[in-house]
C-alpha positions in Angstrom: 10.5 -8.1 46.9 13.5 -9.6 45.1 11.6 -11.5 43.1 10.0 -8.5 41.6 12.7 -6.5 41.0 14.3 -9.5 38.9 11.5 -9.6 37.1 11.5 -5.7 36.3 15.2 -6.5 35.7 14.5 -9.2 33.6 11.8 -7.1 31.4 14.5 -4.5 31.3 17.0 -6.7 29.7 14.4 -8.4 27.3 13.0 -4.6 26.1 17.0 -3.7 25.3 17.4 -6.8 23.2 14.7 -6.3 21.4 14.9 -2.4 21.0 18.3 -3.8 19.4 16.8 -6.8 17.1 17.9 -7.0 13.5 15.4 -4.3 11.7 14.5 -4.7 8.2 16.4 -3.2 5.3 14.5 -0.3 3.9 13.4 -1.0 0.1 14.9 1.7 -2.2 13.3 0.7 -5.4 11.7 2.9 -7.6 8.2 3.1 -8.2 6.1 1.5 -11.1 5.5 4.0 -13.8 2.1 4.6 -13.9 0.4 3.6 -17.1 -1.7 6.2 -19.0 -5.1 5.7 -20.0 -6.4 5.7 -23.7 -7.4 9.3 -23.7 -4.3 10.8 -22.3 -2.1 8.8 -24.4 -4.2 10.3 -27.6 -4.1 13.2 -26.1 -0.3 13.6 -25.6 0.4 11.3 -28.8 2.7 8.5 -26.9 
C-alpha cells in the first residue's frame, strides 16, 4: 500500500512540474498582407 501511494505521490509531483514547465511565448506578429489578384488590382487601379 505504501508503495502505491508514493507512486500517486510521485505522479502528483511530476503533473505540478509540468503544469509549471516553461510555455512558449505567444507570436504577436502581424499577418502577411494578402496579395491581390490581377483583376482586383485593375479593378481598384493599385
Amino acid at each position: 500500500m505504501k508503495s502505491a501511494s508514493r507512486i500517486v505521490i510521485l505522479s502528483l509531483v511530476a503533473l505540478g512540474l509540468a503544469a509549471c514547465a516553461t510555455q512558449q511565448q505567444p507570436d504577436y506578429t502581424p499577418p502577411a498582407s494578402k496579395r491581390l489578384d490581377a483583376k482586383t488590382t485593375l479593378e481598384n487601379r493599385r
